[in-house]
Biopython code that builds the backbone (N, CA, C, O; Angstrom):
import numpy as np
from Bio.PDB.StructureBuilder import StructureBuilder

atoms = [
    (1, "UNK", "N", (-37.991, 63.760, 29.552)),
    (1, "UNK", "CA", (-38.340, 65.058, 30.104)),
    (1, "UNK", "C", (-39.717, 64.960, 30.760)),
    (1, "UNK", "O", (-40.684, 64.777, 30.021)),
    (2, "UNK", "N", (-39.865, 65.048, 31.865)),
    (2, "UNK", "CA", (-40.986, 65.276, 32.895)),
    (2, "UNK", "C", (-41.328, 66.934, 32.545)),
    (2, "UNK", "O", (-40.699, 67.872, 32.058)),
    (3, "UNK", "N", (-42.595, 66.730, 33.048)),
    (3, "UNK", "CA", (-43.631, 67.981, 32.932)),
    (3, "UNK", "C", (-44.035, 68.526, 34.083)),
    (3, "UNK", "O", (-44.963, 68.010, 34.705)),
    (4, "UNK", "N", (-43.474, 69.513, 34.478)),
    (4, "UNK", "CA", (-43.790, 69.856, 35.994)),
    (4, "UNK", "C", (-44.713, 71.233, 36.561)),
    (4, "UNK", "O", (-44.815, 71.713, 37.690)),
    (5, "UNK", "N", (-45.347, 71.639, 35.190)),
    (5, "UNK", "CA", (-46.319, 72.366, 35.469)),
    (5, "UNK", "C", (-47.020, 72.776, 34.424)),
    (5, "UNK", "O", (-46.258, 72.666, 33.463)),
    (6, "UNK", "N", (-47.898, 73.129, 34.118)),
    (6, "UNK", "CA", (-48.689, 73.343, 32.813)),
    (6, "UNK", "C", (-49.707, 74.830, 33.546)),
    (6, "UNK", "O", (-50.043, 75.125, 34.693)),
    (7, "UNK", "N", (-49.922, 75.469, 32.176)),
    (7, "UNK", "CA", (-50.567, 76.896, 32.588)),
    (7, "UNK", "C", (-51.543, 76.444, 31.273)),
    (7, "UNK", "O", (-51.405, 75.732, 30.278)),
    (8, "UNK", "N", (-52.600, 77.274, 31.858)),
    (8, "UNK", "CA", (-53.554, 77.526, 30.665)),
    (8, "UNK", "C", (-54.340, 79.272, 30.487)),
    (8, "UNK", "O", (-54.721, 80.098, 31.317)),
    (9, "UNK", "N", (-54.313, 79.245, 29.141)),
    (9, "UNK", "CA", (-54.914, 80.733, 28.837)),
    (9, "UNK", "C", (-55.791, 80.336, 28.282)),
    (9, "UNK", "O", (-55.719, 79.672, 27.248)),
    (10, "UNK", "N", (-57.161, 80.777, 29.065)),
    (10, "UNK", "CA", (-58.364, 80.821, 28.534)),
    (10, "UNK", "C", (-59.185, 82.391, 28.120)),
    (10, "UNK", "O", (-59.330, 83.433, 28.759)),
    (11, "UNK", "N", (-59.706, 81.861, 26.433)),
    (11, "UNK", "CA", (-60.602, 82.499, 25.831)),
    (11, "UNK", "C", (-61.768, 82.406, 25.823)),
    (11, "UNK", "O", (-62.148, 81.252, 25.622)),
    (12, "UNK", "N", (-62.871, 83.446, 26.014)),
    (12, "UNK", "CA", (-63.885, 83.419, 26.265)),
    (12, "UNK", "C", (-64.751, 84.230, 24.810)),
    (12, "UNK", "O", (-64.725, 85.457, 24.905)),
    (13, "UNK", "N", (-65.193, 83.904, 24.038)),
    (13, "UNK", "CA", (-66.339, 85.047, 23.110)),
    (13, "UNK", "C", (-67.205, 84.414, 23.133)),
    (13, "UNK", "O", (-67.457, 83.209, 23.128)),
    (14, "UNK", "N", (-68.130, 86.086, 23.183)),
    (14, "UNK", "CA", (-69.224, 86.233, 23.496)),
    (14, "UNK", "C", (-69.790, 86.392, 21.385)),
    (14, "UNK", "O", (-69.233, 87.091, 20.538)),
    (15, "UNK", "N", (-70.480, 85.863, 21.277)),
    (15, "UNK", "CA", (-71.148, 86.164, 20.007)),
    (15, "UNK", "C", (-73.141, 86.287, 19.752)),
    (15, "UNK", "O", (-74.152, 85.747, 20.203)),
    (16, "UNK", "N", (-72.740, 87.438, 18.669)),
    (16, "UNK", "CA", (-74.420, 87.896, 18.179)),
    (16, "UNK", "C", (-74.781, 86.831, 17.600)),
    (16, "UNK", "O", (-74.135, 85.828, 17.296)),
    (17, "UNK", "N", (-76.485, 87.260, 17.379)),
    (17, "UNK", "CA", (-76.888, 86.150, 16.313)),
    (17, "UNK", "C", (-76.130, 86.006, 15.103)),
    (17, "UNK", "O", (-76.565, 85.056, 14.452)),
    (18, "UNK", "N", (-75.223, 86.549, 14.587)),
    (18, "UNK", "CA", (-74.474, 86.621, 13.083)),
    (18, "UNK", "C", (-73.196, 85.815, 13.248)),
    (18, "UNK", "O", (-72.452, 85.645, 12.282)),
    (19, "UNK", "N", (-72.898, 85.268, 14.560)),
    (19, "UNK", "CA", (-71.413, 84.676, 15.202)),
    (19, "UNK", "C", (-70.405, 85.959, 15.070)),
    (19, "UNK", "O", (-69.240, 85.603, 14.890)),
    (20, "UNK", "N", (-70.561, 87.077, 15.109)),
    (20, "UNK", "CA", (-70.091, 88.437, 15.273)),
    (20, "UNK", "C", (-69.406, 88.254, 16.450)),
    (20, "UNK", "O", (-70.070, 87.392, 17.025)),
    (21, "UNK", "N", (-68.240, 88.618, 17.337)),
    (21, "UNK", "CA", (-68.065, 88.825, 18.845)),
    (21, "UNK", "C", (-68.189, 90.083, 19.039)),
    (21, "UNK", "O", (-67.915, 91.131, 18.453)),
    (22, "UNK", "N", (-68.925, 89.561, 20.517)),
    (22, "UNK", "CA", (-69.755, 91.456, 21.340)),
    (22, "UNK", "C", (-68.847, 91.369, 22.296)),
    (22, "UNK", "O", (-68.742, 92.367, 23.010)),
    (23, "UNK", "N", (-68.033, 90.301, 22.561)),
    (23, "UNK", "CA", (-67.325, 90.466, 23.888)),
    (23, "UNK", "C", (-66.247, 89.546, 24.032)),
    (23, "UNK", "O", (-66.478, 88.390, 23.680)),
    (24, "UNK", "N", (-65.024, 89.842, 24.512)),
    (24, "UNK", "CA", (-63.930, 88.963, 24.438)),
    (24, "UNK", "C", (-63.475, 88.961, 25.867)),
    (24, "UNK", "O", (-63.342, 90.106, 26.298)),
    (25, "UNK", "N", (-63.241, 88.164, 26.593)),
    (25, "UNK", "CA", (-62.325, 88.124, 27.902)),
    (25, "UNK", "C", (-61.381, 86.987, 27.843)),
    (25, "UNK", "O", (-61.473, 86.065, 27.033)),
    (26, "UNK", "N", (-60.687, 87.077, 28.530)),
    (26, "UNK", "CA", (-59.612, 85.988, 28.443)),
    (26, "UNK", "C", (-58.951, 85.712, 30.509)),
    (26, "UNK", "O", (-59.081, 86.500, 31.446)),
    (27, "UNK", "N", (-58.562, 84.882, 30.500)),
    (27, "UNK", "CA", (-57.872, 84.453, 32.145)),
    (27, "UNK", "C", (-56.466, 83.564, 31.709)),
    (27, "UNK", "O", (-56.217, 82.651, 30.922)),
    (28, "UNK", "N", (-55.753, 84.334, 32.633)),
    (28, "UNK", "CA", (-54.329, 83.453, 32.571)),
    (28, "UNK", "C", (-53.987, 83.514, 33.966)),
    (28, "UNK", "O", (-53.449, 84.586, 34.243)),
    (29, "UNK", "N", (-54.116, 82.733, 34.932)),
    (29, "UNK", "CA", (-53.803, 82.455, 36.381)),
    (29, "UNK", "C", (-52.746, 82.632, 36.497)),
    (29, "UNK", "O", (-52.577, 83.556, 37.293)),
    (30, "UNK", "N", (-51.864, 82.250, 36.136)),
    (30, "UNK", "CA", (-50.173, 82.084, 36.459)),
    (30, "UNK", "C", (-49.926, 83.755, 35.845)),
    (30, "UNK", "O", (-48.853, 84.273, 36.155)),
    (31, "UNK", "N", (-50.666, 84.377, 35.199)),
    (31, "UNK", "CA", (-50.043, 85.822, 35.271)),
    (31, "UNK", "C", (-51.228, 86.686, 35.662)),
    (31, "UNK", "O", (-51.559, 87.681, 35.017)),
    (32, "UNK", "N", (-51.965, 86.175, 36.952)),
    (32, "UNK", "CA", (-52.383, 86.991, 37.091)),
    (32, "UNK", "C", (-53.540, 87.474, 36.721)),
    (32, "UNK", "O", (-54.174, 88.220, 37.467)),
    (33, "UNK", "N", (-53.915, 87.166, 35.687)),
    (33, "UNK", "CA", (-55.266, 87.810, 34.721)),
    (33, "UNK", "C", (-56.711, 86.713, 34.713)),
    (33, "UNK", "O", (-56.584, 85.499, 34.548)),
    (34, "UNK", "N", (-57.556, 87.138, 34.843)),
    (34, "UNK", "CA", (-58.801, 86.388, 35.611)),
    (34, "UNK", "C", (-60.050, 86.779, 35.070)),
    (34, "UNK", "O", (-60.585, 87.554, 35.862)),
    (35, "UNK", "N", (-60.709, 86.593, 34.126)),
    (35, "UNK", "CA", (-61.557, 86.830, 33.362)),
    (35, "UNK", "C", (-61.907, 88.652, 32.730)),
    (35, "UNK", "O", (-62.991, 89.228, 32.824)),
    (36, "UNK", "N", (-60.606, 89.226, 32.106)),
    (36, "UNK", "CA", (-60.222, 90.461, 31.833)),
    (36, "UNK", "C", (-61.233, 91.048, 30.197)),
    (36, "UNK", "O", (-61.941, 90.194, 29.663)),
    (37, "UNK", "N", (-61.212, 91.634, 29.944)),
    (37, "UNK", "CA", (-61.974, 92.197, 29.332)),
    (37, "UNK", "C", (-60.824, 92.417, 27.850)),
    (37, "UNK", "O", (-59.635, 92.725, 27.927)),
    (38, "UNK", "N", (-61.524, 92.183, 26.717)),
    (38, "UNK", "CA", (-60.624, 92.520, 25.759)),
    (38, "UNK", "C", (-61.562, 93.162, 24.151)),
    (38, "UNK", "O", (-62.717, 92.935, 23.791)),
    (39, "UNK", "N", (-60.644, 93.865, 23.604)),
    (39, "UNK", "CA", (-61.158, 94.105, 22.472)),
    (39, "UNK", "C", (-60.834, 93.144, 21.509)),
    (39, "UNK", "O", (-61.812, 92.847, 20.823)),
    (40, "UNK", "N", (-59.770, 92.534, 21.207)),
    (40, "UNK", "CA", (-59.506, 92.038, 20.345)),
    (40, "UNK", "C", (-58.425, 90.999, 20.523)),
    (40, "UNK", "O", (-57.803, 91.093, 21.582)),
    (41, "UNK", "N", (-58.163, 90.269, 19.906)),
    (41, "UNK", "CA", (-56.864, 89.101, 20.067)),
    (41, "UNK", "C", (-56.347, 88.604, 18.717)),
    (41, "UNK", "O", (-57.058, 88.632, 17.712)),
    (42, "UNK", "N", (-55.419, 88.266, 18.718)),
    (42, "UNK", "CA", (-54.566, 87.754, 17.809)),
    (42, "UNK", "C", (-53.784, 86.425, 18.241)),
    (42, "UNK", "O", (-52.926, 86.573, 19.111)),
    (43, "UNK", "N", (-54.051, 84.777, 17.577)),
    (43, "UNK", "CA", (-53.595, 83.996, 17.918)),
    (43, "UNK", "C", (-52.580, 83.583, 17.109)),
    (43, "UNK", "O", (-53.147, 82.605, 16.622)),
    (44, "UNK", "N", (-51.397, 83.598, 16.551)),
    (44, "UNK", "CA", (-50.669, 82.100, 15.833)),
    (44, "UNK", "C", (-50.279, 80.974, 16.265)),
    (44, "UNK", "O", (-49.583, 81.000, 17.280)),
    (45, "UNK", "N", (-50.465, 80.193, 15.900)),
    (45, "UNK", "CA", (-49.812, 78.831, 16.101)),
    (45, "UNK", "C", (-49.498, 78.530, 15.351)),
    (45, "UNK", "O", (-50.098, 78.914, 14.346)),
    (46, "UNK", "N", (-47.915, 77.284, 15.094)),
    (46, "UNK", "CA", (-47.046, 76.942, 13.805)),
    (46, "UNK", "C", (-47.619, 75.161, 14.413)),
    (46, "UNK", "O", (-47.815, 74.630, 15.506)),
    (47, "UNK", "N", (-47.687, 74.845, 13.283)),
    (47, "UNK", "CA", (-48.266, 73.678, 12.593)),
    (47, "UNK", "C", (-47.070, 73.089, 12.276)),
    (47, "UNK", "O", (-46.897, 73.142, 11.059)),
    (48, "UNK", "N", (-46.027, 72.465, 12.950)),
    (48, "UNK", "CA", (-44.860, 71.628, 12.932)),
    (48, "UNK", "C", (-44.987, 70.553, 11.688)),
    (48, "UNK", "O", (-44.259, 70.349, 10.716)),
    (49, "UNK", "N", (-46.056, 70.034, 12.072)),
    (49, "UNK", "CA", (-45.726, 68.881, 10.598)),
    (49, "UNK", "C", (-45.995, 69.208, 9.104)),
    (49, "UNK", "O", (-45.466, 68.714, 8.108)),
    (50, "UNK", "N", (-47.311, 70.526, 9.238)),
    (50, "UNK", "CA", (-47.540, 71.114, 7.926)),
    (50, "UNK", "C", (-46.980, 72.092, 7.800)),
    (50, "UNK", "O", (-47.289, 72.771, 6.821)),
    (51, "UNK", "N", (-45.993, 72.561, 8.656)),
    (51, "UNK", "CA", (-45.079, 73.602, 8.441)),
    (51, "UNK", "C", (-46.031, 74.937, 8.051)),
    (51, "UNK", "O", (-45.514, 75.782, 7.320)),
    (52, "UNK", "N", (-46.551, 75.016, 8.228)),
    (52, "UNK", "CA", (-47.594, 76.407, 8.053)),
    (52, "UNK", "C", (-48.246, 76.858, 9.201)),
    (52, "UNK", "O", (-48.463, 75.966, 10.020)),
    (53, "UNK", "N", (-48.691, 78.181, 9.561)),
    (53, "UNK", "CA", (-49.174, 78.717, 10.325)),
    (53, "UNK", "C", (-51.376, 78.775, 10.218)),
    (53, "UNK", "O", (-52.226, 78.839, 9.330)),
    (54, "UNK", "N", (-51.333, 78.694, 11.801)),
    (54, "UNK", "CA", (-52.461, 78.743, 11.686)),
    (54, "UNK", "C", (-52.847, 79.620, 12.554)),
    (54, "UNK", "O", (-52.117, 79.608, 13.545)),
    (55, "UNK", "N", (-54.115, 80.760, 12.627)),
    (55, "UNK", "CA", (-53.978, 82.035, 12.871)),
    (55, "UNK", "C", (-55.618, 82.193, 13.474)),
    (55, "UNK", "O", (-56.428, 81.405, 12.985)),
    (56, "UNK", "N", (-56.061, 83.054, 14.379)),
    (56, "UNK", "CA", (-56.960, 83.614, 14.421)),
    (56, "UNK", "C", (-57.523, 84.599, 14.959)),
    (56, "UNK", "O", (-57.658, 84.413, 16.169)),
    (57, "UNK", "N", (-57.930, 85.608, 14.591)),
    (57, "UNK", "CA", (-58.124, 87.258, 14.526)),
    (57, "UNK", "C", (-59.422, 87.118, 14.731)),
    (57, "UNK", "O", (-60.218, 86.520, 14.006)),
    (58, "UNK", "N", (-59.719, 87.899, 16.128)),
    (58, "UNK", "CA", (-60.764, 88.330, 16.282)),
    (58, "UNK", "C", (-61.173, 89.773, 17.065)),
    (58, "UNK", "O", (-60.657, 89.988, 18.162)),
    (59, "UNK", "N", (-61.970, 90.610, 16.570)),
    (59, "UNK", "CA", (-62.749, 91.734, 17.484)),
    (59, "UNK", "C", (-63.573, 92.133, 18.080)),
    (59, "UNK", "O", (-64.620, 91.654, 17.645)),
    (60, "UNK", "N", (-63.708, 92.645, 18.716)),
    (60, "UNK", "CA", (-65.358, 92.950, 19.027)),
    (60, "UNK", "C", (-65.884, 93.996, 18.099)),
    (60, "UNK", "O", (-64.996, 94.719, 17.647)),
    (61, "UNK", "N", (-67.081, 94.261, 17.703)),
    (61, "UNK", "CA", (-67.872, 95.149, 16.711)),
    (61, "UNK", "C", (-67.733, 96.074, 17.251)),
    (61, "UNK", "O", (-67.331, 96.796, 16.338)),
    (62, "UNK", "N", (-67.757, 96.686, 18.130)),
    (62, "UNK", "CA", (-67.339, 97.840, 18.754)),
    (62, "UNK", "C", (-66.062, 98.144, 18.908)),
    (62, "UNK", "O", (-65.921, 99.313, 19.270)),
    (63, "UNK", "N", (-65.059, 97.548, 18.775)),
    (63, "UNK", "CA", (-63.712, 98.068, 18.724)),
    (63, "UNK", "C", (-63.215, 99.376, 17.847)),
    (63, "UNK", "O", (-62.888, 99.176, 16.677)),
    (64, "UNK", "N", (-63.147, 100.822, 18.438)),
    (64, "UNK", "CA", (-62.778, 101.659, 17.510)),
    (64, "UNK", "C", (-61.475, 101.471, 16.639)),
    (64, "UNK", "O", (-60.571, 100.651, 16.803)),
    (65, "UNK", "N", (-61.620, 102.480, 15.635)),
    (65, "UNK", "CA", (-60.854, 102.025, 14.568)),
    (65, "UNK", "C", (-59.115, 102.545, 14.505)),
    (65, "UNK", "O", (-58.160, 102.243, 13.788)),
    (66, "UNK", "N", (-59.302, 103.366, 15.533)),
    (66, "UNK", "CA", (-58.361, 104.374, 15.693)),
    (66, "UNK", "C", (-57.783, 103.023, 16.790)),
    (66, "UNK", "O", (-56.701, 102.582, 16.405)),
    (67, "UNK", "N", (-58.075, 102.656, 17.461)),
    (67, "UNK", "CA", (-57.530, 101.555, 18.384)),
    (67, "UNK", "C", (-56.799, 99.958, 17.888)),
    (67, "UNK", "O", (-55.931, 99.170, 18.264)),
    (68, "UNK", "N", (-57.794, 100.128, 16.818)),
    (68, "UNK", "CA", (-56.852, 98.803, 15.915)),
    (68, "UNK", "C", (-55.710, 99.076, 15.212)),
    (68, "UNK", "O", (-54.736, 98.333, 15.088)),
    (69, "UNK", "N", (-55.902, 100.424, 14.653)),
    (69, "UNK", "CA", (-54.816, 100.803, 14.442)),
    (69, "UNK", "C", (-53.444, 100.648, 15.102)),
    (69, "UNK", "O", (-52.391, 100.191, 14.658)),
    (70, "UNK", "N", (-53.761, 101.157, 16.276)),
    (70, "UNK", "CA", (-52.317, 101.320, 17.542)),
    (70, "UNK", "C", (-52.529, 99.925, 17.797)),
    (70, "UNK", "O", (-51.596, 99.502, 18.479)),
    (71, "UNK", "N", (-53.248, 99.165, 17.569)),
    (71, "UNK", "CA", (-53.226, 97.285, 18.084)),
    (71, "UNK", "C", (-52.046, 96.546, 17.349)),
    (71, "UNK", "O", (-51.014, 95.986, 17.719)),
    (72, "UNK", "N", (-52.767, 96.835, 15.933)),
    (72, "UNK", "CA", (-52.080, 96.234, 15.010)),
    (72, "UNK", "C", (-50.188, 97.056, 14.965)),
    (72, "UNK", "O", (-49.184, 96.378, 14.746)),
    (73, "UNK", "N", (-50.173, 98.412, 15.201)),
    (73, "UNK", "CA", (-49.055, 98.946, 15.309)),
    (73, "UNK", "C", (-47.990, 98.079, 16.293)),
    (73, "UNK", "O", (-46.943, 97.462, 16.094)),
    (74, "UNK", "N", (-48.765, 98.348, 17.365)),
    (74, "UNK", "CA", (-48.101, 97.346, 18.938)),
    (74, "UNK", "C", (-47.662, 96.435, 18.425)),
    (74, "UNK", "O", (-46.434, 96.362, 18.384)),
    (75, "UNK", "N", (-48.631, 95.152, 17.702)),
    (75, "UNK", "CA", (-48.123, 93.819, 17.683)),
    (75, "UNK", "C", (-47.413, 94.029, 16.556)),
    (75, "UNK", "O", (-46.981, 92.898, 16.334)),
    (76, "UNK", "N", (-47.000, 94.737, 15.683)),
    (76, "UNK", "CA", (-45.759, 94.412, 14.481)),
    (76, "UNK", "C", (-44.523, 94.914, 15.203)),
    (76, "UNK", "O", (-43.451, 94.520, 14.743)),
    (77, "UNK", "N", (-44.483, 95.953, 16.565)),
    (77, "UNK", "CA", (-43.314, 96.171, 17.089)),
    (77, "UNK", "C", (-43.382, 94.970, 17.646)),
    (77, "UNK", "O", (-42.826, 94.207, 16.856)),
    (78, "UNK", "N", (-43.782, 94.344, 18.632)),
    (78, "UNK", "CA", (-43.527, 93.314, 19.415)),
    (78, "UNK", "C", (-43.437, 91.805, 18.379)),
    (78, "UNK", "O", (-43.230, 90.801, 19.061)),
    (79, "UNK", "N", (-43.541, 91.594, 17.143)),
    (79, "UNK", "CA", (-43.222, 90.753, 16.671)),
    (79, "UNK", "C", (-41.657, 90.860, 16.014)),
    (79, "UNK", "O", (-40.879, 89.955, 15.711)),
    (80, "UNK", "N", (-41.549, 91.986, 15.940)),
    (80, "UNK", "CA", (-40.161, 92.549, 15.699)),
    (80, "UNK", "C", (-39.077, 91.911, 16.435)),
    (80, "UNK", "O", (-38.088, 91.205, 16.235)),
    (81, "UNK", "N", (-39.844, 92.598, 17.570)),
    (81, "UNK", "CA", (-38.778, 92.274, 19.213)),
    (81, "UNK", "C", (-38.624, 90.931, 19.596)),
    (81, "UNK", "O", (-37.603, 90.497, 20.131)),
    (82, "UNK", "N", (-39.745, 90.187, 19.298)),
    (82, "UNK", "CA", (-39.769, 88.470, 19.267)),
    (82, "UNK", "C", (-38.758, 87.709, 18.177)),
    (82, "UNK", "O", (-38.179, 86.662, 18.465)),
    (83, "UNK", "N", (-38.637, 88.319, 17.001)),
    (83, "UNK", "CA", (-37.719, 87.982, 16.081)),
    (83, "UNK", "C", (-36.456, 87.949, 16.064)),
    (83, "UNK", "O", (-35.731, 87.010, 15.734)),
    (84, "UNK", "N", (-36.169, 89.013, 16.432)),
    (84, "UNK", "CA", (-35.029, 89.340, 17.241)),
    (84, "UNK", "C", (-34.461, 88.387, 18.504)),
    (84, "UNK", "O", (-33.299, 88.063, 18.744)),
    (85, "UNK", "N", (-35.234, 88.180, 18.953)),
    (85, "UNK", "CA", (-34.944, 87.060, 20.230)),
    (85, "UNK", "C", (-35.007, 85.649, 20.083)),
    (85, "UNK", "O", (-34.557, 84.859, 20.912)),
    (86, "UNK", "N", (-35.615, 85.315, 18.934)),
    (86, "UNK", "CA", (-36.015, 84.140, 18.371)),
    (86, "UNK", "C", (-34.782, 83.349, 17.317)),
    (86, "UNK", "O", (-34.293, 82.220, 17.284)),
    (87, "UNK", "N", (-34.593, 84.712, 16.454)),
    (87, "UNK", "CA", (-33.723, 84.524, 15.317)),
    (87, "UNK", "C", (-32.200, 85.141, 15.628)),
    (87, "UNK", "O", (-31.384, 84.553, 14.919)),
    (88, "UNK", "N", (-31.687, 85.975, 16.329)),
    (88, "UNK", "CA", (-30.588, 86.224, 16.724)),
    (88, "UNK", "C", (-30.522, 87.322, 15.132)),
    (88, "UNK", "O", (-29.421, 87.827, 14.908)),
    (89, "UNK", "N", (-31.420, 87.565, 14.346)),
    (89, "UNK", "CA", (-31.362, 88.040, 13.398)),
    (89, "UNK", "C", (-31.439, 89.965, 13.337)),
    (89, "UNK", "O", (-32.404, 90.550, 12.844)),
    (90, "UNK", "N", (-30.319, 90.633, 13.893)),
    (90, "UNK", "CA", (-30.338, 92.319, 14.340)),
    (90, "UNK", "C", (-30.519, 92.644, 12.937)),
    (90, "UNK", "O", (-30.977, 93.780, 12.819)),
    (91, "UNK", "N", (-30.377, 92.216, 12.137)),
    (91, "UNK", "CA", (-30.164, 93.244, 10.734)),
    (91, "UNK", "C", (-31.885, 93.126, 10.095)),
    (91, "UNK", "O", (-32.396, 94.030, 9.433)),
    (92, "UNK", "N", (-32.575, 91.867, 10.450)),
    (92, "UNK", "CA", (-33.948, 91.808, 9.557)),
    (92, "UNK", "C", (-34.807, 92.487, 10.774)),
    (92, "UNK", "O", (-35.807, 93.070, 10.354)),
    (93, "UNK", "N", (-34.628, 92.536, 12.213)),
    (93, "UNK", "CA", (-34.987, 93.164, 12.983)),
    (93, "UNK", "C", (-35.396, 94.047, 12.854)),
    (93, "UNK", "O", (-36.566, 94.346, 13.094)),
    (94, "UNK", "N", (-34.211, 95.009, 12.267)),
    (94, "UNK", "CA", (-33.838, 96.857, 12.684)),
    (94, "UNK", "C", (-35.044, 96.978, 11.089)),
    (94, "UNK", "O", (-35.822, 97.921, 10.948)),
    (95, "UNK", "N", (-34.925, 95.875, 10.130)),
    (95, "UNK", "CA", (-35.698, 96.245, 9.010)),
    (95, "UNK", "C", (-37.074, 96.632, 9.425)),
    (95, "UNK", "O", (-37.717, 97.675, 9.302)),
    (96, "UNK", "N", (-37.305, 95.570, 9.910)),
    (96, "UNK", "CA", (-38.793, 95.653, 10.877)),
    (96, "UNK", "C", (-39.481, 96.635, 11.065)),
    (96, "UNK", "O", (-40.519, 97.084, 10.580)),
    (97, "UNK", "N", (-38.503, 97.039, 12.136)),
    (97, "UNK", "CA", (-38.835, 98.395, 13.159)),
    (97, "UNK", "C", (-38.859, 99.584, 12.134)),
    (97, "UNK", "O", (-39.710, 100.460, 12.283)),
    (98, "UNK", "N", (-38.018, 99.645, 11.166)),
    (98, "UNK", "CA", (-38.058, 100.869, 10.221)),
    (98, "UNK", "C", (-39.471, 100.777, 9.589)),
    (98, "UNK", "O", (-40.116, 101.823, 9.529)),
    (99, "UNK", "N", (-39.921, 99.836, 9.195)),
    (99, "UNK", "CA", (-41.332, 99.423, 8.751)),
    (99, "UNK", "C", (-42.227, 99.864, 9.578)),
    (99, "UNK", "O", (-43.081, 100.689, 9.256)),
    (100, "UNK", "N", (-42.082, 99.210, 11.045)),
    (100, "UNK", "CA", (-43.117, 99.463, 11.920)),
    (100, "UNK", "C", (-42.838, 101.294, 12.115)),
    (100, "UNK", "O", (-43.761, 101.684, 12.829)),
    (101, "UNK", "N", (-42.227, 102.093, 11.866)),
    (101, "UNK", "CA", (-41.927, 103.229, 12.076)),
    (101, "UNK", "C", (-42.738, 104.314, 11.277)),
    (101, "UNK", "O", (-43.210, 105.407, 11.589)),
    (102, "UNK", "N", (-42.695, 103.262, 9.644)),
    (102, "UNK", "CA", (-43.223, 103.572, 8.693)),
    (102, "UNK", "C", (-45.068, 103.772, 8.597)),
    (102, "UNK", "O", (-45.790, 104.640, 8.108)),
    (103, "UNK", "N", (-45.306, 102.575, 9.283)),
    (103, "UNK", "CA", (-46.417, 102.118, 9.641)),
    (103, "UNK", "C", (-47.219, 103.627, 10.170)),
    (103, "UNK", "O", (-48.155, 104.329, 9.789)),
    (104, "UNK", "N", (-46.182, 103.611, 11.306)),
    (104, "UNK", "CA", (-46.752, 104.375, 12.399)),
    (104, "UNK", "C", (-47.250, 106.114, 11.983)),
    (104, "UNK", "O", (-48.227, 106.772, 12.342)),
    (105, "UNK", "N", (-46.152, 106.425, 11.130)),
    (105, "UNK", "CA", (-45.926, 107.796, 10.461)),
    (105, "UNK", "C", (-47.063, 107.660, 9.923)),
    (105, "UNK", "O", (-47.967, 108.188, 10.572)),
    (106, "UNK", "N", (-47.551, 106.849, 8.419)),
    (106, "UNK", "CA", (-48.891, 107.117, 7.846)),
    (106, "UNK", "C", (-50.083, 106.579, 8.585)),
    (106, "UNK", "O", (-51.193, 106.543, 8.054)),
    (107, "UNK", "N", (-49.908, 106.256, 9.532)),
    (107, "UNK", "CA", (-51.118, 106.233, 10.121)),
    (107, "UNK", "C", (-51.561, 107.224, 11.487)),
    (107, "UNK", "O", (-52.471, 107.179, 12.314)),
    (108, "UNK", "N", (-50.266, 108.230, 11.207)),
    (108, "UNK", "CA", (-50.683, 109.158, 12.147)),
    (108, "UNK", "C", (-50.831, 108.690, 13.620)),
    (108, "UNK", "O", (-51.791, 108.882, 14.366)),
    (109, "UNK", "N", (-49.955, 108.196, 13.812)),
    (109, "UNK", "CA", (-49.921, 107.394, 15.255)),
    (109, "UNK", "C", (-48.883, 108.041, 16.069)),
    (109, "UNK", "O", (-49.072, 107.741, 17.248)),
    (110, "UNK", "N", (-47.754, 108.889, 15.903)),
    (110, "UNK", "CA", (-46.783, 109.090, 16.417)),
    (110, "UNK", "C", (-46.761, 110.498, 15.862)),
    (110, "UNK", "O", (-45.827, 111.253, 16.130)),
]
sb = StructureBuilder()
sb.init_structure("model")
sb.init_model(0)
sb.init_chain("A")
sb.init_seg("    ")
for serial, (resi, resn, name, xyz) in enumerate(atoms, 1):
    if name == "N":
        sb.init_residue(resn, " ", resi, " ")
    sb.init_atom(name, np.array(xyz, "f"), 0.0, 1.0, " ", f" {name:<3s}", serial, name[0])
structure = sb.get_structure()
């Protein structure tokens, strides 16, 4: 198998004297996005040979709280929807979404 194009997404933080981030941007050329402005990110990567995940969460100190909220809401629907597409799995899916529904209700989001 030949390799006939490669993309890269670049992360940028900005950090205080405390290694705190004051500022997050990120660029992805191939979609478009070019040194964009962000509050926050969420990375996983699966670790094939140690079979475990490796993860990293970051915000800016200023990120309101009411916004992480609907962040963190977003990405448990869209990990839902990835599961679903990933796993062919409709029944642990729909569990999901009832969760993420759940989510949403006590946190006064909907």
């Amino acid at each position: 198998m030949s390799i006939k194009h490669k993309s890269k997404i670049i992360f940028e933080v900005s950090l205080d004297e405390n290694k705190v981030p004051e500022e997050i941007s990120w660029t992805a050329k191939d979609g478009g996005i070019e040194n964009e402005a962000s509050k926050a990110i969420m990375i996983s990567v699966w670790d094939h040979k140690q079979k475990d995940t490796l993860r990293m969460d970051l915000w800016t100190k200023d990120m309101p709280v009411d916004q992480m909220k609907q962040f963190y809401h977003q990405t448990l629907v869209s990990m839902s929807e990835a599961f679903e597409r990933a796993t062919g799995d409709a029944k642990m899916s729909a569990t999901m979404r009832d969760f993420c529904d759940y989510f949403a209700e006590k946190l006064k989001l909907k």
